[in-house]
C-alpha positions in Angstrom: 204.7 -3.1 120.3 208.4 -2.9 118.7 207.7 -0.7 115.3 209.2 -2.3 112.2 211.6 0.6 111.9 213.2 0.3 114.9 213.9 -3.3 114.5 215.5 -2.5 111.6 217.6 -0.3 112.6 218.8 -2.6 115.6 219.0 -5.4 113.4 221.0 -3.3 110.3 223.0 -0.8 112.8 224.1 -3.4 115.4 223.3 -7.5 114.6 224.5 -7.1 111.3 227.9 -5.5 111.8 228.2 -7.7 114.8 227.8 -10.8 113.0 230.0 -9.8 110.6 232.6 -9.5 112.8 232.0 -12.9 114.3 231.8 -14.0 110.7 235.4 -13.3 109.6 236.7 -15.5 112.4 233.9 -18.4 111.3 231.4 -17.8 109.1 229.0 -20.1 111.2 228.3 -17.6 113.7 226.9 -15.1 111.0 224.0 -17.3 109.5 220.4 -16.4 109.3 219.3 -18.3 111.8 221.5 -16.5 114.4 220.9 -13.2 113.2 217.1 -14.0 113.1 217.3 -15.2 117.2 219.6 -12.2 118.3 216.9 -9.7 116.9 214.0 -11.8 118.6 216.2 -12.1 121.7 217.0 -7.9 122.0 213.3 -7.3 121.5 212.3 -9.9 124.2 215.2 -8.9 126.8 215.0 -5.8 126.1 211.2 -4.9 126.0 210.7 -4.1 122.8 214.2 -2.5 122.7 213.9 0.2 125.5 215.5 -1.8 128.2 219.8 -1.9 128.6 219.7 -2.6 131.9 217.0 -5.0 134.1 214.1 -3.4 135.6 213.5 -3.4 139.8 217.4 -3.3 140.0 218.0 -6.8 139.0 221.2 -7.8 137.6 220.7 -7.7 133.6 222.1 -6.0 131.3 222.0 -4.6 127.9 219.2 -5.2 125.4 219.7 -8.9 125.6 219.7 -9.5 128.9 222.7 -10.8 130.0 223.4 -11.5 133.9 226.9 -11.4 135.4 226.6 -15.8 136.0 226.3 -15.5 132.7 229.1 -13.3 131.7 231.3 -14.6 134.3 230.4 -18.5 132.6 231.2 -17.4 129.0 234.9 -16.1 130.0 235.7 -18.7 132.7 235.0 -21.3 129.9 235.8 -19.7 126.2 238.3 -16.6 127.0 241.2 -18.9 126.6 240.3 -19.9 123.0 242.2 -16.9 121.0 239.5 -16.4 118.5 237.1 -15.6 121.4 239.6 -12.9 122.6 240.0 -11.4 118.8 235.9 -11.3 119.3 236.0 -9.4 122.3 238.8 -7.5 121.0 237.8 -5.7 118.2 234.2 -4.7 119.6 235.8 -3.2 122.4 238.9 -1.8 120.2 241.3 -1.3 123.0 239.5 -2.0 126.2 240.7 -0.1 129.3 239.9 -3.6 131.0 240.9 -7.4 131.8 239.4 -9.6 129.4 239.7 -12.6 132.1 236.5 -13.5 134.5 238.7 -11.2 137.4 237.9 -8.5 134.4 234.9 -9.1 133.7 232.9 -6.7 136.4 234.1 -4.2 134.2 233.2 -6.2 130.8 229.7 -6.1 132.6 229.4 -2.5 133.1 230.7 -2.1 128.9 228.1 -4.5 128.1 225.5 -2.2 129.1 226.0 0.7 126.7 227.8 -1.4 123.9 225.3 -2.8 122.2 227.8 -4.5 119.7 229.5 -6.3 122.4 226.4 -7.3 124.1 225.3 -8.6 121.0 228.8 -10.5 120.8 228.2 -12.0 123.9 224.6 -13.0 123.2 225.6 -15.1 120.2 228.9 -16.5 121.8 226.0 -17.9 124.6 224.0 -19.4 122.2 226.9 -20.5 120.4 227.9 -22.6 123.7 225.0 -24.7 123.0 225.3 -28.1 122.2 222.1 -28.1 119.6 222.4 -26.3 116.4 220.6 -23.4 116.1 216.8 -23.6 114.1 216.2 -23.1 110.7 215.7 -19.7 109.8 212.3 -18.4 109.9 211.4 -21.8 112.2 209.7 -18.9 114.6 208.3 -21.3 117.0 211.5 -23.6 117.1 214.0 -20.6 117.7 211.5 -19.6 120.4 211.2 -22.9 121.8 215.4 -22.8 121.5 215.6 -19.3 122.9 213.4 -20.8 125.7 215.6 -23.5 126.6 219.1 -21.9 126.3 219.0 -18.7 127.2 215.7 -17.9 129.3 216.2 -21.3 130.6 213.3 -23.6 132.4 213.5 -21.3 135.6 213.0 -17.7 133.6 210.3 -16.0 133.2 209.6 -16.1 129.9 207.5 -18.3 127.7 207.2 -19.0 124.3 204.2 -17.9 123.5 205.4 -14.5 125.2 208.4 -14.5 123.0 206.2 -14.6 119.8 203.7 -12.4 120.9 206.9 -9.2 121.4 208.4 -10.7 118.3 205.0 -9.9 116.3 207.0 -7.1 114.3 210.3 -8.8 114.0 208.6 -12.0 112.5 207.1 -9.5 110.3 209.7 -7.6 109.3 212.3 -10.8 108.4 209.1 -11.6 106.5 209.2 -9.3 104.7 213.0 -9.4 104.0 212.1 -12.9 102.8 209.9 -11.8 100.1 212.6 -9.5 98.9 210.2 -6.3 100.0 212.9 -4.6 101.9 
């Protein structure tokens, strides 16, 4: 199990400056329920926050899990809106790279050791969706959601698994909620 502390950390040290980021180009991307989802999502992809690249070899990478199809989609599709470029932008600073799907092997390789981009990238997926995020603290219905969009009908991954890793994390925005932190 994910200790409290270190999902605090991951959620203060990288979701929070991440969505704050996203925030100042619209604040919609920076809400509770999407900071609440990206921390479930890191501890579920990444087991319990160890993992920045997929076990057995497979293609996955950072601590949310993101596959090249997936990567490749996002840019194909949003890299020509400019506020998804000023995203990319300043969590890469000055990337060394193309920003454009014939980039994006390289964006791949970034993803796996920045975990502010690869938190970027997580949110822009979910933002892609056509349903609105959950309410916050709706643990079951942003697992459900996480199920759907982003471990999708063929993954792995159930809802009831996504819980069960996100024991700690439900706990610990628990006790945010009760103003204990």
């Amino acid at each position: 199990m994910t200790s409290r502390a270190l999902i605090q950390s991951f959620d203060q040290r990288v979701v929070v400056p991440t969505l704050a980021v996203l925030g100042s180009i619209d604040d919609r991307l920076s809400r509770l329920p999407a900071r609440q989802l990206l921390v479930m999502t890191a501890v579920r992809e990444g087991d319990g926050l160890r993992a920045v690249q997929q076990y057995g070899g497979g293609p996955a990478r950072s601590l949310f899990g993101l596959e090249p199809n997936t990567v490749h989609s996002l840019l194909d599709r949003e890299i020509r809106s400019d506020w998804v470029a000023k995203i990319l932008a300043r969590l890469i600073l000055h990337p060394p790279f193309d920003l454009t799907p014939a980039g994006s092997d390289a964006l791949l390789e970034h993803l796996t050791w920045n975990p502010w981009l690869a938190c970027a990238v997580a949110r822009l997926k979910y933002w892609t969706v056509p349903k609105a995020l959950p309410a916050a603290g709706a643990w079951r219905d942003l697992a459900a959601y996480w199920k759907q969009w982003f471990n999708t009908a063929a993954g792995a991954g159930t809802v009831e698994k996504f819980l069960a890793s996100n024991a700690a994390t439900i706990e610990y925005f628990e006790f945010i909620r009760r103003g204990q932190a």
